[in-house]
N, C-alpha and C positions, 0 to 999 in steps of 0.2 A: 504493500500500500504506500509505503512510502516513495518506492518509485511515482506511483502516480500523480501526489502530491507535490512531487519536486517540477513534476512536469507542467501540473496546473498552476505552478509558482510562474513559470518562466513565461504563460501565455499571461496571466492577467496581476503580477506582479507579487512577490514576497507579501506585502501589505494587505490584500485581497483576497488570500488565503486562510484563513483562520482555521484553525485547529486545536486549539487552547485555550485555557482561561474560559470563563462564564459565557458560554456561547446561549441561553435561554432566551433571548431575544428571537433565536429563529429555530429554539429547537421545541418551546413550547406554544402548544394552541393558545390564540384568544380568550377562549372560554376556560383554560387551563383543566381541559378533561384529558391532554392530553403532553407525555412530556419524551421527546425522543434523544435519540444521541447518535450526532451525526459523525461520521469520518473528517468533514470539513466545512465551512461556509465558503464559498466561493461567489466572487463581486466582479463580475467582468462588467466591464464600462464600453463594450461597444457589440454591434451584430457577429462581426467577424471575431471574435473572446470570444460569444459563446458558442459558433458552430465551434472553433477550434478546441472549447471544454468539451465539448458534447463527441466529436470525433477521438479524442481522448480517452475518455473514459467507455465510447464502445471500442476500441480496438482495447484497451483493458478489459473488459467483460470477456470478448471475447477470447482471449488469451488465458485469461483466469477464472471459468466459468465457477472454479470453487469457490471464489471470493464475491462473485454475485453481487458488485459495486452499481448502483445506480442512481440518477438525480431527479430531485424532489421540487419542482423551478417553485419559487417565494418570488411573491411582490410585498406587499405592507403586513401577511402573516395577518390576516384579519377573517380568516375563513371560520366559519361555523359551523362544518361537519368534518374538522381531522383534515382538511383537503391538502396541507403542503407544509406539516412536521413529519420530522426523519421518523421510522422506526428506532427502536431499541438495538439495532444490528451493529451499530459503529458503521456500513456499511455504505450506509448513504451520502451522496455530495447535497447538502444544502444551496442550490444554485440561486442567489440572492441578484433581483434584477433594478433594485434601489438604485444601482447609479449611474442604469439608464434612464436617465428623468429629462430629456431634453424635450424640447415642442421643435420639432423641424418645420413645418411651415405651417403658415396659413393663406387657401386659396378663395380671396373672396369674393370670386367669378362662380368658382364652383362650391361654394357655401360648406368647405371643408377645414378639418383642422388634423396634421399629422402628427404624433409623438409618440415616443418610445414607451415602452410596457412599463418602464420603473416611473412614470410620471404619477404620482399623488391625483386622486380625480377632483379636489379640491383645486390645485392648479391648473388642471387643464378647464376648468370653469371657468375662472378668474384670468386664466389666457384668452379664452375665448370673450368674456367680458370686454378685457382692454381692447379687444379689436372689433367690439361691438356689433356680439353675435350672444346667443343663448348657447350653451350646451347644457340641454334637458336632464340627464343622467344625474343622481340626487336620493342619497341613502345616507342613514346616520355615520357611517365611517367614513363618509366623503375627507376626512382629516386626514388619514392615514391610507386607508384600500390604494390601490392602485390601476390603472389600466388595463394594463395584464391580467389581474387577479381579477377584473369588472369581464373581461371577454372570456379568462378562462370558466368562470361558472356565470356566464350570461345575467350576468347582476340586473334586477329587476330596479328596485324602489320607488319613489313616491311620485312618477309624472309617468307612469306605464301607459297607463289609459288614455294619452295624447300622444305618445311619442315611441312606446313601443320599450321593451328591452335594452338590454345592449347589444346582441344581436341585431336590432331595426338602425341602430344608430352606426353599427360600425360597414362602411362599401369596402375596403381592405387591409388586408394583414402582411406583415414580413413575419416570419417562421422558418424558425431554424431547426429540422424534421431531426428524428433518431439518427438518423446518419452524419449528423452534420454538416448538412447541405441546406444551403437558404435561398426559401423561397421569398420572392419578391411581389409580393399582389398588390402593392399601394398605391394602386390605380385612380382610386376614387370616382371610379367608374359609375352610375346607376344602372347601364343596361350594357353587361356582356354576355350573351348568352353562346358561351363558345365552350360550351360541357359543363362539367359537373362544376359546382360554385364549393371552391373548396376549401372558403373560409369559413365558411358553417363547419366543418369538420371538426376545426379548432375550436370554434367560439362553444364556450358549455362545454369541452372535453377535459377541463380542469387538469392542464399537462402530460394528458396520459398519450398524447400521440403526436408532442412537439412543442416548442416554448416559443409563444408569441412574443416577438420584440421589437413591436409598433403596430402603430396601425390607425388607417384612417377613418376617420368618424363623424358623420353629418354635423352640420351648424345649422340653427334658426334665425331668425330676425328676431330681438329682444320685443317684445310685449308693448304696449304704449300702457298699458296697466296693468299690475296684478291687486287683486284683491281678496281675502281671507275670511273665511266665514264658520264660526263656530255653533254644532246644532243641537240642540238634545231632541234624541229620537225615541219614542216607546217601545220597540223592536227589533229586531235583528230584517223582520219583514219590511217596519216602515223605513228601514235606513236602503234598502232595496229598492221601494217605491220612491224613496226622496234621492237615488240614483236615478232612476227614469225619467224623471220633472228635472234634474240638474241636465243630462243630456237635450230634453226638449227643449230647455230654457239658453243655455249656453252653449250649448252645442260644442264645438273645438275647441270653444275658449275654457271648456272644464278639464284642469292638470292635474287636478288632484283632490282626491277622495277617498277620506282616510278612516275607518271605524275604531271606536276606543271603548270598550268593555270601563263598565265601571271600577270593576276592582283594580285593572292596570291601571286607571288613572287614579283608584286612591294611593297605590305604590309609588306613585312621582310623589301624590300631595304628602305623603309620610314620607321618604327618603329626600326631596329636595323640597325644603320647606321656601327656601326661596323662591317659586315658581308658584304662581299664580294660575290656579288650575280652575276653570270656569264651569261651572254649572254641573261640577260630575255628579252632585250630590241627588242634583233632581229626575237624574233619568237613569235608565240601566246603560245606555247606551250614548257615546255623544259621535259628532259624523265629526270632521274637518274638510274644509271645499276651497280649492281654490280653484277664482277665475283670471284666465289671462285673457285681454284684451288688446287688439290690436288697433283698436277705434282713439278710447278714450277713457280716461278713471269714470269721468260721467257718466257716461255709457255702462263700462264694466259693472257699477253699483247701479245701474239702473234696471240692468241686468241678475244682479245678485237679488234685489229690495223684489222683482216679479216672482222671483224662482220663490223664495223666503212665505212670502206673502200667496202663492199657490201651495206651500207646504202647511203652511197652517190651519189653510184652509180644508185642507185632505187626513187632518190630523196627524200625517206623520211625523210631523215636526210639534214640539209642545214652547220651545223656545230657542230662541239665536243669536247672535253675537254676531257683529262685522267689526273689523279691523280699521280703526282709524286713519293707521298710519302703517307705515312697513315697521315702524317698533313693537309697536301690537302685534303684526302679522307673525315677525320672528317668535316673540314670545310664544304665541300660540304652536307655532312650526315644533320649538324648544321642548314645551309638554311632549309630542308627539314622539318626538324624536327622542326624549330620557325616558321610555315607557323601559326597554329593554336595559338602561342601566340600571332604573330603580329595581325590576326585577333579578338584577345581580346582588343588589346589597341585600333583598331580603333572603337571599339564598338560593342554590341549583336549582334549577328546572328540568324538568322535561321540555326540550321547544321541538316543536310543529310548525314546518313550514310548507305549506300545504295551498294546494289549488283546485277550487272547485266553480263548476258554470252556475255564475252567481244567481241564478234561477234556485239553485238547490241546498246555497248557502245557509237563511234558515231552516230548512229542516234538519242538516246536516248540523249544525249549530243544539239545535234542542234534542236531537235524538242523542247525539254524545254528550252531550253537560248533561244528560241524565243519567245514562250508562256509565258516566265514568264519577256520579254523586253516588250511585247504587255501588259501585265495588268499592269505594275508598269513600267512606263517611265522611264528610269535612277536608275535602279536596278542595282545591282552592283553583278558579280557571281564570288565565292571562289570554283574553282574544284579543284580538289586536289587527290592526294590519292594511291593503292594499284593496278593498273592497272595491272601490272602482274596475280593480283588473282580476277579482278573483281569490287572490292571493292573502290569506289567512295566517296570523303567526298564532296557533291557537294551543298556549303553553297550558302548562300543568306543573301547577307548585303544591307543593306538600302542606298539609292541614297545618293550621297554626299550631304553633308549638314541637310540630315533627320534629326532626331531625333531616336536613336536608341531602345531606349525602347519604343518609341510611337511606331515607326514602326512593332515591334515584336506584341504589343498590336493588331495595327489594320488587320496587313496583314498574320502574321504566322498560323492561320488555314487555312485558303484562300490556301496560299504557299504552305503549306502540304498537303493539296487534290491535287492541280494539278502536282506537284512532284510525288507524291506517287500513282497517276492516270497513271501517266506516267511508274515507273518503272513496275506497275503490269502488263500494255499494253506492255513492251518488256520483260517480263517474268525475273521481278527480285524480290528480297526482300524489303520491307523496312529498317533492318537492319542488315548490313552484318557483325559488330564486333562489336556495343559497348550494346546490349541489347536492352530489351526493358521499364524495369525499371516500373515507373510510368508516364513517360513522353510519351512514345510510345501502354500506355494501352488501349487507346480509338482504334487507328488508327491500334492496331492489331486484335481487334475484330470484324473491316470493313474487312482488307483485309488476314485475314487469311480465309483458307474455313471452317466451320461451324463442318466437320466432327475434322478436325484437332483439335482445339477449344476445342471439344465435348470431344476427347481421352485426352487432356491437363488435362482439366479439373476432367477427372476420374482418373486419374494420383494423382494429387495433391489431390484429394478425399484419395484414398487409402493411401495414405504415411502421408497425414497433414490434416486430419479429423475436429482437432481443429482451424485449420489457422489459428498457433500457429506463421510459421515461412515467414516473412518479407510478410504480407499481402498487398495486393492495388499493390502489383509488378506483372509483366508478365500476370496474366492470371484475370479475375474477378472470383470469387471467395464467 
């Protein structure tokens, strides 16, 4: 191994190799369920580093099939299901793509912006800002995640229902394949139809069959308004119907529509007491709506004050809030977005990232928060999530007073059958944006169908022969 090591010194320098000292920053997961120990971190700073790591290490592999050395590609280490910490083996290269954070252009003819996979999606926002464009893409770790890590598990969050995934947002990719050969697709193309579109391959394939390292991704025209609207609704049904009336009412200009379970918003108003949490007390249920307008704020509120004032009258709506100011708005965003820390300080969870055709979301909603109050007395449920596009984060916290890692220990397979029983019986996914990593590997081989599986699998045959790249992820292998 040491040979190896000397060799990945000389491509991406002494400094860039790590091998010692406190390497936990990239050996354990976010949610700390999980904690490996790698052979090395490796920081290559350009495309050509890493085909040249990558070709490396499989002409090692193959040479040393006993030593079974493979790489693990890291962006910001913000994954939620295990998707890019080493194993326990010492085996694995931690390939860290943090210092490729460059923005190589922007084309404002063709309403594009290209950058490399180690870019922060905080910055590519704020890049796209100064050049006075929108990039829609918009999730709590927008601090840290990265590009890469957003294409490698097709990062959904909070503007899906207008703008699509990351998937809809990204025309192409550079990828540097198991072989160590780089492909070049940063076309920016809309319409090639010249064979198989083989950046879908990558996007969602969470490193198992190549590491992205760039890639280009649509821009919008910024908004002439955004506006913010906080609702309390009686139902899981009226927050449904008060999605139908936001589409008729705003039509494109609705970005975002967010549902919040009462008890997750009491875990902000008890863990962050600075945070001004509105109206959680008076409904089971509060919505979050925003509209963007491309007219006028006058409009856009005139817009919101119709949609509001048809919701009242429908009763799905009992009260509302609109945002004064983009101070207010934030604030509000802020709730929304601490629902998932405050559920970290009161203890582990079970999380459910899940998608179902929001047609069947209530009933899928009341038939499990029953099933799952009948096996576990005093369970405690975190819904939350993406209602506009489906996507549910519908956790499960342990009864007051549990014990929270015992809880996970004895009940979360148990939890995860009958949850995941539930979504396939109203025709949903098990996981609608954060992957499936290695934490979701067992439970996709239940409910994926066999043929699916089957093509997966020849898939990853053909491209990564060696399971060379981020093996024990997505698929068995």
């Amino acid at each position: 191994m040491q040979n190896l090591l000397n060799e990945l010194r000389t491509i991406v320098g002494n400094a860039h190799v790590l091998s010692e000292g406190d390497l936990s920053a990239w050996e354990q997961d976010w949610r700390q369920r999980a904690h490996g120990k790698a052979l090395a971190v490796v920081r290559p700073g350009s495309t050509a580093e890493v085909a040249a790591v990558v070709q490396t290490c499989a002409r090692h592999r193959a040479a040393y099939p006993d030593q079974a050395v493979s790489i693990v590609p890291q962006g910001g280490n913000t994954s939620l299901v295990v998707g890019a910490t080493p194993d326990d083996s010492g085996r694995q290269i931690v390939l860290s793509l943090q210092r490729m954070n460059r923005v190589r252009a922007v084309d404002n003819a063709n309403l594009t912006l290209t950058a490399e996979a180690g870019c922060v999606l905080q910055t590519v926002q704020e890049h796209a800002l100064n050049a006075g464009y929108l990039f829609p893409l918009s999730l709590a770790a927008e601090g840290s995640c990265t590009l890469g890590g957003n294409l490698g598990s097709n990062a959904g969050g909070t503007q899906v229902l207008r703008f699509g995934n990351t998937r809809e947002l990204c025309l192409g990719l550079e990828v540097v394949t198991p072989q160590g050969e780089v492909w070049n697709g940063l076309s920016g193309l809309r319409k090639d139809n010249t064979g198989y579109d083989l950046r879908h391959l990558f996007i969602g394939s969470e490193g198992t069959l190549g590491i992205i390292t760039a890639a280009t991704m649509k821009l919008y025209p910024l908004p002439a308004a955004q506006l913010t609207a906080w609702a309390v609704v009686p139902s899981m049904q009226a927050a449904v119907t008060l999605l139908g009336l936001a589409h008729h009412h705003l039509g494109a200009g609705l970005t975002g529509f967010e549902v919040m379970s009462q008890f997750a918003l009491s875990l902000v108003d008890k863990h962050f007491k600075q945070l001004r949490v509105p109206l959680w007390q008076d409904g089971p249920l509060c919505v979050l709506l925003e509209n963007s307008d491309h007219e006028s704020e006058a409009h856009a509120r005139q817009q919101f004050e119709g949609l509001l004032e048809a919701a009242l009258a429908d009763g799905c709506v009992t009260d509302a809030v609109v945002a004064e100011n983009l101070s207010q708005a934030k604030a509000l965003w802020q709730v929304r977005e601490s629902i998932s820390l405050a559920q970290s300080q009161e203890g582990l969870n079970i999380k459910h990232d899940i998608s179902l055709p929001i047609s069947n979301i209530p009933a899928f909603v009341q038939t499990t928060d029953a099933a799952l109050v009948q096996v576990i007395p005093g369970v405690r449920l975190v819904n939350f999530g993406h209602l506009g596009d489906g996507n549910l984060h519908y956790n499960v916290q342990a009864p007051e007073g549990v014990d929270a890692a015992a809880f996970l220990r004895e009940h979360e397979p148990e939890v995860n059958r009958l949850v995941f029983d539930a979504v396939t019986q109203f025709g949903g996914s098990i996981s609608a944006e954060h992957g499936i990593g290695s934490l979701k590997l067992h439970q996709l081989e239940h409910y994926k169908s066999p043929v699916a599986l089957a093509m997966m699998r020849s898939i990853k045959q053909a491209l990564d022969p060696q399971n060379l790249m981020n093996p024990g992820r997505v698929i068995k292998f």
